[in-house]
C-alpha positions as CSV (number, residue, x, y, z in Angstrom):
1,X,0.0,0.0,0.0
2,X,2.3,2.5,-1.0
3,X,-0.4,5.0,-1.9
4,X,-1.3,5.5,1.8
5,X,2.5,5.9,2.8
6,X,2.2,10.0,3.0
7,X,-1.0,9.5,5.6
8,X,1.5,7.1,8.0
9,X,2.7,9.2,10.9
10,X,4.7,6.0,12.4
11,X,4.0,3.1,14.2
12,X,4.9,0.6,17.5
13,X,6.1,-2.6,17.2
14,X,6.0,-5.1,20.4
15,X,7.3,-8.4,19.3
16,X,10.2,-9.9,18.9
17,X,9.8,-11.0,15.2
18,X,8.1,-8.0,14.1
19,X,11.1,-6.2,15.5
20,X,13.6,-8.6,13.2
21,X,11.4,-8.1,10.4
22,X,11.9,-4.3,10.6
23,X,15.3,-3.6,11.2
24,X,15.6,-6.0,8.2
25,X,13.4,-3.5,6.3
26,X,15.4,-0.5,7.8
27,X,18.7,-2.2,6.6
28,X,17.5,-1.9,3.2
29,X,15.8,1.3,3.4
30,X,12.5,-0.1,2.8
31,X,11.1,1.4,6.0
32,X,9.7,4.7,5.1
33,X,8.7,6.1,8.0
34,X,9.6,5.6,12.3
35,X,8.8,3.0,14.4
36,X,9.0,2.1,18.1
37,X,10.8,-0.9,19.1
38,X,8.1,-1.2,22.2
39,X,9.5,-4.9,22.0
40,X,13.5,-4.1,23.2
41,X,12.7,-1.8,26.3
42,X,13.3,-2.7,29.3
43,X,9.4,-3.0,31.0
44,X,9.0,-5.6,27.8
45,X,12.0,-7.7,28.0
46,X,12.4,-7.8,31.8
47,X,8.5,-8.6,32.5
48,X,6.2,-9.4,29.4
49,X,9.4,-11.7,27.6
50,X,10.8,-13.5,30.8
51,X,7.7,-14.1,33.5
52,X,4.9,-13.5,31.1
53,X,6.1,-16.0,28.6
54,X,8.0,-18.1,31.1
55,X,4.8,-18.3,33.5
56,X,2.0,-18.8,30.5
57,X,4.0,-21.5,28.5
58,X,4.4,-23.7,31.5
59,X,0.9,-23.4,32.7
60,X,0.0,-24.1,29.0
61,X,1.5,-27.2,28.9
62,X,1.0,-28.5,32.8
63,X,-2.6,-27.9,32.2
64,X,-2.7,-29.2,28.5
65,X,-0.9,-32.5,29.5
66,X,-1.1,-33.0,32.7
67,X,2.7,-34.2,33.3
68,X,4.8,-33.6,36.4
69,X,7.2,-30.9,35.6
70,X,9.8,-32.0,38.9
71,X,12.4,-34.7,37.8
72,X,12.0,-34.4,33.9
73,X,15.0,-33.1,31.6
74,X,12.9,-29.7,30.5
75,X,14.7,-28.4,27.1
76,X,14.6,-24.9,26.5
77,X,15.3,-23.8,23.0
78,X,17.6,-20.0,22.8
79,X,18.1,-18.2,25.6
80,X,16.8,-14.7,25.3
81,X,14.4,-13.1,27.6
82,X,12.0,-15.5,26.8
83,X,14.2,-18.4,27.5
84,X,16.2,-17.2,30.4
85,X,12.4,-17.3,32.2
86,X,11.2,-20.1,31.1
87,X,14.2,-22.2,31.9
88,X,14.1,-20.8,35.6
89,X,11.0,-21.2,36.2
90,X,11.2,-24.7,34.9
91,X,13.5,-25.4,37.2
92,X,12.0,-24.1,40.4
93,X,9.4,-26.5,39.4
94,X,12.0,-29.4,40.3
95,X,13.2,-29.5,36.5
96,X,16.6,-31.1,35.3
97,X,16.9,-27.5,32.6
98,X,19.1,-28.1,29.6
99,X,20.0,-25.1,27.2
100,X,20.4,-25.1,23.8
101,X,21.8,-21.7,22.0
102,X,23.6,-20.7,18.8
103,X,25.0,-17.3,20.2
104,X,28.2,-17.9,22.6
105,X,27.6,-15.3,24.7
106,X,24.5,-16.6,25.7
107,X,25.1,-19.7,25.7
108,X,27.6,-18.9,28.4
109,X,25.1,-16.8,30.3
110,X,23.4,-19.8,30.8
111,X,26.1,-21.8,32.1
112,X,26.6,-19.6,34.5
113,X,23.3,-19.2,35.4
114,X,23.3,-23.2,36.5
115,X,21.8,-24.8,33.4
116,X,23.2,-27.7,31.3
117,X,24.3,-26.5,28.1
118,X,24.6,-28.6,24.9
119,X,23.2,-28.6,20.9
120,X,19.9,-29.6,20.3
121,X,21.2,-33.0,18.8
122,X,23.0,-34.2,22.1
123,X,19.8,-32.8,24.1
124,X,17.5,-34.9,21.7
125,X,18.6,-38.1,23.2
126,X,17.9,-36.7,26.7
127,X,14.8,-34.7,27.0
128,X,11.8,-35.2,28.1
129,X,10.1,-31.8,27.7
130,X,11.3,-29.9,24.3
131,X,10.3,-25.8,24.1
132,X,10.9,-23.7,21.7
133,X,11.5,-19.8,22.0
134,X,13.8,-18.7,19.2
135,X,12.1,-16.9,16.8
136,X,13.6,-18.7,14.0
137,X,12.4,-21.4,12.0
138,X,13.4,-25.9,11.8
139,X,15.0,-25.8,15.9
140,X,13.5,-29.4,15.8
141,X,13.7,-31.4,12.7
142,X,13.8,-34.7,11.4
143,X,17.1,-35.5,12.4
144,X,16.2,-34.8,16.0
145,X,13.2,-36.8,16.2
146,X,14.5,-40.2,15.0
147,X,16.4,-39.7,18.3
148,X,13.9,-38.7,21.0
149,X,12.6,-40.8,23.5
150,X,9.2,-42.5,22.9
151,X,6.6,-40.0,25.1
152,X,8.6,-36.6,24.2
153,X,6.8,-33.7,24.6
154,X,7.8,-30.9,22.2
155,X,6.2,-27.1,22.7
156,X,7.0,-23.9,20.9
157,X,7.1,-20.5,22.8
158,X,8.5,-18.5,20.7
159,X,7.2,-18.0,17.3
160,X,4.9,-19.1,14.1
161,X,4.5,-23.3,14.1
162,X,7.8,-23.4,11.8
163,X,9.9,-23.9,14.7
164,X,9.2,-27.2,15.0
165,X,9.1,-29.2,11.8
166,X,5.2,-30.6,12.2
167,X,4.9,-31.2,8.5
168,X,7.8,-33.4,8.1
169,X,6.2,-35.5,10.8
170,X,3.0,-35.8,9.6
171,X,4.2,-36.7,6.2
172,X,6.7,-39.5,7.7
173,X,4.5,-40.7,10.7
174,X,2.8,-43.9,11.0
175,X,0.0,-42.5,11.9
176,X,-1.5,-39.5,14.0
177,X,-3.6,-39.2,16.8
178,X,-5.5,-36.0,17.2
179,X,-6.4,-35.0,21.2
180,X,-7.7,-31.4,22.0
181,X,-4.5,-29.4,22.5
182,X,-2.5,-32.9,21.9
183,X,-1.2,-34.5,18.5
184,X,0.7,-37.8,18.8
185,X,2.7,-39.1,15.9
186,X,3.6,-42.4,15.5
187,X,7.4,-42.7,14.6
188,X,9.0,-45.8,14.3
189,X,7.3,-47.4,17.6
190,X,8.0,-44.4,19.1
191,X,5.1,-41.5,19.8
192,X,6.1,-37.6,19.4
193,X,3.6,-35.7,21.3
194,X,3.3,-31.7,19.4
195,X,1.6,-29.2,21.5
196,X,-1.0,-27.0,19.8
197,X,0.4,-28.3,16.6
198,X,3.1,-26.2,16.9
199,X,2.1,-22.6,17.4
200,X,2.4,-20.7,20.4
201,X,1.7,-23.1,23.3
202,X,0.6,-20.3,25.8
203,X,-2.2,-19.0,23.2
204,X,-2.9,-22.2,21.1
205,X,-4.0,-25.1,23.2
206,X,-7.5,-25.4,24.2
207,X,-6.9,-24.0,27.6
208,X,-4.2,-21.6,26.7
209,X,-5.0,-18.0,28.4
210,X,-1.4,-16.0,27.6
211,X,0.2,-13.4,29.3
212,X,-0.9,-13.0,33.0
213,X,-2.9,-9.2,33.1
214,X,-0.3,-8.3,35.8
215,X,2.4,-7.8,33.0
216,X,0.2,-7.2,30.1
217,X,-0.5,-3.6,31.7
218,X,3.1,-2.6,31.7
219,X,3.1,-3.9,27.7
220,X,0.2,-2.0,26.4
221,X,1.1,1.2,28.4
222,X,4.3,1.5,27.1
223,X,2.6,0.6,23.4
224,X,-0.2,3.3,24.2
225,X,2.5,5.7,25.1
226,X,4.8,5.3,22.7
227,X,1.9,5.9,20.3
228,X,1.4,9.1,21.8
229,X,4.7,9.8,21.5
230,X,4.0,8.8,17.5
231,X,1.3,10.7,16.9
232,X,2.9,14.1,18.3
233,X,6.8,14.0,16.9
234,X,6.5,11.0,14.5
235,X,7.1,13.7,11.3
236,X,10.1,15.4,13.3
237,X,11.9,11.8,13.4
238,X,13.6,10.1,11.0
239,X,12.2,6.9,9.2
240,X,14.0,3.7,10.9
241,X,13.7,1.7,14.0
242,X,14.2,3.7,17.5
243,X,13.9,3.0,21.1
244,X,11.2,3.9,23.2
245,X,12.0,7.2,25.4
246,X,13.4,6.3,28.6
247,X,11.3,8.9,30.3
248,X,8.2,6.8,28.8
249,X,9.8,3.6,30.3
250,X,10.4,5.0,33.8
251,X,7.3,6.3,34.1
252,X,5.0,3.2,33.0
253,X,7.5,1.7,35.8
254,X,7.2,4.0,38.3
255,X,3.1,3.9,38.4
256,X,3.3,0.0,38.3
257,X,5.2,0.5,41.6
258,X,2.7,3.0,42.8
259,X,-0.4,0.8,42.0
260,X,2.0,-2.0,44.3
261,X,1.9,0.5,46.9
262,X,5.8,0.0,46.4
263,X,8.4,2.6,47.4
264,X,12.0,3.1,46.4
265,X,14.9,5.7,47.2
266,X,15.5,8.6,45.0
267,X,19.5,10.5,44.2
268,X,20.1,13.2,46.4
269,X,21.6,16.1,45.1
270,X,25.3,14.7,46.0
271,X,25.0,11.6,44.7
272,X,23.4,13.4,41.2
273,X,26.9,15.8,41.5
274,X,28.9,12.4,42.1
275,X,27.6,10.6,39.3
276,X,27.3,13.4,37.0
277,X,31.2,14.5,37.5
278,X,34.8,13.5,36.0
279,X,36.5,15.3,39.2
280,X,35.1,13.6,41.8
281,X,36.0,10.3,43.2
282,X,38.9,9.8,40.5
């Protein structure tokens, strides 16, 4: 629709993919006017990514399958904000949390966070529980299912149902069996059990609810913000990808602790002088 690009002020973008799609756009000077990356700011990553996701997937699939999360090797799939919360919350369920990662960097993070780190192909032949949350597309494929164990459970929390490659296995299964939320494929002797056949598993299955409301808030009001924000200097700002205002991000924060009935310290004017000089404390 590029007869209606002179009418388009800007726009927000809040997820994750959108955000890769844009830059992508950006890169190649296809964007043609401003957006908001409400998906990279902090009250996003730090509450919507790690305990919304991380909270909502595992309900999803406790709920969907009724399997005891304690004692069972719990494979998390990248480990970004999405990960990095499912993966602990996984494990202060009881789970034995193994990480699989393509960026070094975080893969290390993990390691030092306490998790088992490995590729998907050695953590094929252990898990038990399989979860997607990469964004990207074939993290499961067929040569990880010939090697799963017989029951596996594989989720994805992170993106369209191409993370996991469901069409390979319903093309090569022996056959199928189709349960509300639940689809079993019959591989070898061995069943594959896919989790609302693939898509998001905290929105998908039949008793999938998504985010909790007490971290959608901080989400939409920094989206409604940043829209303000939009509609009043989106023609003084330069077509591309840009951060949300920090003074929008402390603010949406700062009447979240409010509605807690939360309190924290403020800078004096010394420490302001401190922080703010080159002479002092050198």
């Amino acid at each position: 629709r590029q007869d209606v690009l002179d009418a388009v002020v800007g726009g927000c973008e809040e997820t994750t993919t959108g955000i890769h799609r844009l830059r992508a756009m950006a890169q190649e000077g296809a964007l043609k006017f401003p957006v908001i990356a409400v998906n990279d700011t902090p009250m996003k990553h730090f509450f919507d990514n790690v305990h919304g996701t991380g909270e909502s997937s595992l309900a999803s699939i406790m709920i969907t399958t009724n399997v005891l999360i304690a004692g069972r090797r719990f494979v998390v799939a990248g480990y970004g904000y999405c990960g990095r919360g499912l993966a602990q919350k996984a494990r202060n369920l009881g789970a034995r949390v193994i990480v699989t990662e393509i960026d070094p960097r975080r893969a290390l993070q993990a390691h030092m966070d306490g998790f088992d780190v490995m590729t998907m192909d050695e953590a094929a032949l252990l898990g038990d529980i399989f979860v997607t949350t990469t964004g990207n597309t074939s993290i499961l494929t067929e040569r990880h299912f010939s090697n799963l164990k017989d029951g596996a459970i594989l989720a994805n929390a992170g993106h369209f149902n191409v993370e996991i490659d469901v069409d390979w296995l319903a093309a090569h299964a022996d056959s199928i069996v189709h349960r509300d939320g639940i689809d079993t494929y019959i591989l070898g002797g061995k069943a594959i059990h896919i989790l609302a056949e693939g898509r998001l598993v905290n929105l998908a299955t039949p008793k999938g609810m998504g985010h909790p409301i007490e971290v959608m808030d901080l989400s939409f009001a920094v989206q409604a913000l940043s829209a303000e924000f939009i509609a009043k200097h989106g023609r003084d700002v330069a077509p591309g990808v840009h951060d949300v205002p920090s003074a929008i991000d402390e603010a949406v924060a700062r009447l979240k602790l409010d509605a807690l009935g939360l309190s924290i310290d403020r800078l004096t004017p010394e420490q302001k002088t401190y922080m703010s000089s080159w002479t002092i404390g050198t």
